[in-house]
C-alpha positions as CSV (number, residue, x, y, z in Angstrom):
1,X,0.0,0.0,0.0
2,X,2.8,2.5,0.8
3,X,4.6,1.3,-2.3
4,X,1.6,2.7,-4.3
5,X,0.8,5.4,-2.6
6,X,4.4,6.7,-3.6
7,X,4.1,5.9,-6.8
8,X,1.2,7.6,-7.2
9,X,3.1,11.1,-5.7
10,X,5.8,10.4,-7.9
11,X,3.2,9.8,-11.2
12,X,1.5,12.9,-10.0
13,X,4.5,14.9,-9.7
14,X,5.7,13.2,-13.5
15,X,2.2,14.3,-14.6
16,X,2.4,17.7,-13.2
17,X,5.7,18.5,-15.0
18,X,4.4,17.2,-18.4
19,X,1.2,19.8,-18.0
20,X,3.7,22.6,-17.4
21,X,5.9,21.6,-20.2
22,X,2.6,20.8,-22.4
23,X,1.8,23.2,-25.0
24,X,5.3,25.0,-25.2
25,X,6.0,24.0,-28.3
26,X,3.0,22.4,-29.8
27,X,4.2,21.8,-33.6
28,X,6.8,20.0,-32.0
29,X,4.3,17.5,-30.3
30,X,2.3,17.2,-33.5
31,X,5.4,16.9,-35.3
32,X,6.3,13.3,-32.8
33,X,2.6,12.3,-33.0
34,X,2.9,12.1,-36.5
35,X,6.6,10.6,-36.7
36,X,5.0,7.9,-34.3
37,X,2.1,7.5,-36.5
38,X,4.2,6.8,-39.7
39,X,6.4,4.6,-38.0
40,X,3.2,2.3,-36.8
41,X,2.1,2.6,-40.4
42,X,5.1,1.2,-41.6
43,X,4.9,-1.4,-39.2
44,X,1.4,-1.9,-40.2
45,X,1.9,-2.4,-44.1
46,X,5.1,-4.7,-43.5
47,X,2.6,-6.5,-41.2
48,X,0.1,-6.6,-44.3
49,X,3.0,-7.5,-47.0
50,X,3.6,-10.5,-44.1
51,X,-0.3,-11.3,-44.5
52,X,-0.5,-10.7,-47.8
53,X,2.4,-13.5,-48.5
54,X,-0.2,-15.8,-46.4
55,X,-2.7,-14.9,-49.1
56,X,-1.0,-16.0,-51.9
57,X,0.2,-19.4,-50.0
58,X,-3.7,-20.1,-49.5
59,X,-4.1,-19.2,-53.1
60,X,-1.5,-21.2,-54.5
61,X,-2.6,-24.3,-52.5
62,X,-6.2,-24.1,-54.0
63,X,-4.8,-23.6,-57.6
64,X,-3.0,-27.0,-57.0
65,X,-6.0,-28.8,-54.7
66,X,-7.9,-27.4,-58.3
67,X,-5.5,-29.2,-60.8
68,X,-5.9,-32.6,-58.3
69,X,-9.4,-32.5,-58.6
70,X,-9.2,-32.0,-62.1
71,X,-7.2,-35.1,-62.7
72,X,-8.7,-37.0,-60.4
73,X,-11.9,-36.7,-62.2
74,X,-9.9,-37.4,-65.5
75,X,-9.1,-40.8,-63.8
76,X,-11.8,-41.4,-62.6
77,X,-14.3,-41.1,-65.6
78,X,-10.9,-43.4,-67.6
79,X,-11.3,-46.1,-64.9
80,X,-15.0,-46.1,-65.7
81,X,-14.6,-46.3,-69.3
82,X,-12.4,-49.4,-68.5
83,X,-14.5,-50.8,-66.6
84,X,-12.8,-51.1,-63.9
85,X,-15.2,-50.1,-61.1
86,X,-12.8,-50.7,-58.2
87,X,-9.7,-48.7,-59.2
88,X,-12.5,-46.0,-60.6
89,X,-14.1,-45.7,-56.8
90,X,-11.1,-45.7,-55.1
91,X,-9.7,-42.5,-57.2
92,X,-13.6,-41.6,-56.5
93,X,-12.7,-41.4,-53.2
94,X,-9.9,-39.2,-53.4
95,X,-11.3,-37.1,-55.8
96,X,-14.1,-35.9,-52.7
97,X,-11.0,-35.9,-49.8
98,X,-9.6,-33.6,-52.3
99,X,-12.6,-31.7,-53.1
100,X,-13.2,-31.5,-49.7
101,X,-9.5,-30.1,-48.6
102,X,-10.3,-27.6,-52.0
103,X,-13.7,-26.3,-50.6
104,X,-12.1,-25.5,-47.1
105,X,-8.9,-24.0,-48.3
106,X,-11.3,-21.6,-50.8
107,X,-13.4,-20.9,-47.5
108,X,-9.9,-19.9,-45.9
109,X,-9.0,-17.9,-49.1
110,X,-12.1,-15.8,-49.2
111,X,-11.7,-15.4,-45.4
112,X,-8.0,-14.0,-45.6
113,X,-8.9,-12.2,-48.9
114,X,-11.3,-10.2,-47.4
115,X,-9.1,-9.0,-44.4
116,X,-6.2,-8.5,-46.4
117,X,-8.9,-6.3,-48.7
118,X,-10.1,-4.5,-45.0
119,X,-6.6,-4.0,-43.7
120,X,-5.2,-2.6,-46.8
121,X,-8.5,-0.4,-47.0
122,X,-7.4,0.7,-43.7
123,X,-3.5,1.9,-44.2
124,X,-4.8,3.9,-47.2
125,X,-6.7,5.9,-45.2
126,X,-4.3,6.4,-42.5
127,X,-2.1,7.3,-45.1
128,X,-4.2,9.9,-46.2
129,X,-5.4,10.7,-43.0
130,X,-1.1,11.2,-42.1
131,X,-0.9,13.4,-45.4
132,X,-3.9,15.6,-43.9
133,X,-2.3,15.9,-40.7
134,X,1.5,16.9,-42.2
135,X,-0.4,19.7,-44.0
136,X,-2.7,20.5,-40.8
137,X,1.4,20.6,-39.4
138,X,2.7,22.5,-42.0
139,X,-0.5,25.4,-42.0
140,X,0.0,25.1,-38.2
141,X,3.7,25.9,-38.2
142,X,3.3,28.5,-40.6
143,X,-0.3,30.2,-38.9
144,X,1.7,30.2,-35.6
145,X,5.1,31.8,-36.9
146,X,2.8,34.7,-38.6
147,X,0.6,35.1,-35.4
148,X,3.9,35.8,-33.5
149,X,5.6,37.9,-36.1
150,X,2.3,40.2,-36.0
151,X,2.5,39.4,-32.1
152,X,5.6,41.1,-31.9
153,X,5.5,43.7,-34.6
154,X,2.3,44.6,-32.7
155,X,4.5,45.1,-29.5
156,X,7.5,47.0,-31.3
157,X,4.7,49.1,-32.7
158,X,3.4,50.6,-29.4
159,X,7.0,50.6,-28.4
160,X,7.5,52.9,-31.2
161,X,5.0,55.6,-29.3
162,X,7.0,58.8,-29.4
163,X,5.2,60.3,-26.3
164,X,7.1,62.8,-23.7
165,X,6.5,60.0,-21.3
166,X,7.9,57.2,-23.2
167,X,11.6,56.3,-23.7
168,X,11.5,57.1,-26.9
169,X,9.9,60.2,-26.4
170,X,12.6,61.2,-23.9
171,X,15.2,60.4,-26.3
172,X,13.6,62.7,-28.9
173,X,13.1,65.5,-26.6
174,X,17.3,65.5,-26.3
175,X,18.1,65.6,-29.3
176,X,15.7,68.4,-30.0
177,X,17.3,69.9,-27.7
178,X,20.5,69.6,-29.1
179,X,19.7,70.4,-32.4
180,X,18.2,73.9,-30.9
181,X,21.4,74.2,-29.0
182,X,23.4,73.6,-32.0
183,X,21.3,76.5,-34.0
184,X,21.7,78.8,-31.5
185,X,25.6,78.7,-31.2
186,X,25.4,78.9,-34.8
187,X,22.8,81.9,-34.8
188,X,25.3,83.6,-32.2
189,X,28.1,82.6,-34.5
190,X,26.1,84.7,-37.3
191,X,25.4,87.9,-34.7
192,X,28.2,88.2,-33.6
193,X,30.4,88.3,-37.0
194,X,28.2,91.1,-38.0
195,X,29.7,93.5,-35.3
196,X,31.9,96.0,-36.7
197,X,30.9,95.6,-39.6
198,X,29.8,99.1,-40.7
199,X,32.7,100.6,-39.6
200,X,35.2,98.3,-41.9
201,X,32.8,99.3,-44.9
202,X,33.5,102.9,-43.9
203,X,37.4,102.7,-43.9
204,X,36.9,101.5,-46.9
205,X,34.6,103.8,-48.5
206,X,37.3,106.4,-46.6
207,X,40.3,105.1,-48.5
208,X,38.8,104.7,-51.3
209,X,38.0,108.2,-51.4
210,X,41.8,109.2,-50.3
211,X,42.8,107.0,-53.0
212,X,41.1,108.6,-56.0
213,X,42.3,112.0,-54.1
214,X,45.8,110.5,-54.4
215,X,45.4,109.6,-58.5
216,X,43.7,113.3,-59.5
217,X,46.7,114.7,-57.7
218,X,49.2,113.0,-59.5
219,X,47.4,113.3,-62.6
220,X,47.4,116.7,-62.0
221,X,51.0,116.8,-61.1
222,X,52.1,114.7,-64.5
223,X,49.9,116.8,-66.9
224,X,47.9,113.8,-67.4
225,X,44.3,115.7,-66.0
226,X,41.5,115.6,-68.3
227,X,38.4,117.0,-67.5
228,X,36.5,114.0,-67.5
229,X,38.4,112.8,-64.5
230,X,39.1,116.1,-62.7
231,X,35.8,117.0,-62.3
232,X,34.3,119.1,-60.0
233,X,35.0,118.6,-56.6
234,X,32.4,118.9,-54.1
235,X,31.8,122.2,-52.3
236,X,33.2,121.9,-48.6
237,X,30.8,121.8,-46.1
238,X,30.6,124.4,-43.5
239,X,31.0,123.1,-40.5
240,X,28.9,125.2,-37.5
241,X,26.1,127.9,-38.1
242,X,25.7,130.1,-41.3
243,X,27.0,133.5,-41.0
244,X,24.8,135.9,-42.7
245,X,26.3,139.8,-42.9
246,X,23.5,142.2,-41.7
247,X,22.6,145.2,-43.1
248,X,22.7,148.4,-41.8
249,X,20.6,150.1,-39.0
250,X,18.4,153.0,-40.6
251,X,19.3,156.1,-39.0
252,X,16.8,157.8,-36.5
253,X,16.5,161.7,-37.4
């Protein structure tokens, strides 16, 4: 009783593990119900190659218990012709002991035929039945692949959720900030190269002006002064207020 009694923990325990283990990779399991199928299938048409070999022993039997009886009648009917009654009965008599043994063995033929006809009736199906089941393997190998690609491609793709709160989303949020950190350095760059900018252009509007001063003046100098590039030079301006002259006070009588 205590013998059992552990051996039933121990099967529970067995059983247990198996449910746990059950269903973690199910193609796999379809995959060794099938193998186990073929192989008793295999088993099961070398068993009916066996039986049909038994067939065709039973058959060949009754093709020769046929050709005894056939000359056994041949004798027979010759004896009678003879006249020879006696030697005529006795091959008679085997004549029925051999249609006898004929009768019985075509009894055992039709018998053995007909299972033979059943059990081969029965491998074909199973073999069709194990084609349906490799395809139901294949369709189910393929469906469950697909299901967790999409599974997972479904799971990347709320991963993929660019929201402030997500990690993504945090990791987009830096590098907008650095990109706006990186414009405005560059933006500064740009402001500040623009200082002092308007007084370079106006040393050298200045010296450009001092320079064409320069040329009329040695132009001048060299007899080499035409009027087209003398020209008339600008009046001065007067720097300060205007200084008008008055006129005269009228004299009071």
């Amino acid at each position: 009783m205590i013998l059992g009694k552990l051996w039933n923990a121990v099967a529970a325990q067995f059983n247990k593990l198996a449910n746990a283990i059950r269903g973690y990779d199910p193609i796999a399991e379809m995959q060794l119900e099938y193998d186990r199928s073929v192989e008793q299938l295999k088993e099961g048409r070398e068993g009916l190659a066996q039986y049909r070999a038994l067939v065709e022993r039973v058959q060949r039997q009754v093709d020769n218990q046929t050709k005894v009886v056939a000359t056994l009648e041949a004798k027979v009917k010759a004896f009678l012709n003879a006249g020879d009654r006696d030697g005529a009965a006795k091959f008679a008599l085997d004549l029925r002991r051999a249609k006898e043994d004929m009768a019985e063995n075509e009894k055992q033929l039709a018998i053995h035929e007909q299972a033979y006809q059943n059990n081969l009736l029965k491998i074909k199906h199973a073999v069709e039945k194990l084609e349906a089941v490799k395809h139901k393997i294949n369709k189910y190998d393929a469906d469950l692949k697909m299901s967790r690609a999409e599974a997972e491609l479904s799971q990347i793709a709320t991963q993929f959720n660019f929201n402030v709160t997500t990690d993504f989303g945090q990791a987009e949020q830096i590098i907008q900030d650095q990109i706006d950190k990186n414009r405005g350095r560059v933006r500064v760059a740009a402001d500040l190269s623009g200082e002092g900018v308007e007084d370079i252009k106006r040393e050298i509007s200045i010296e450009k002006t001092l320079a064409e001063d320069a040329l009329k003046d040695f132009e001048k100098e060299q007899g080499l002064a035409t009027p087209e590039t003398v020209g008339a030079r600008p009046a001065p301006k007067q720097l300060g207020p205007s200084t008008k002259q008055l006129e005269p006070l009228p004299e009071i009588p």
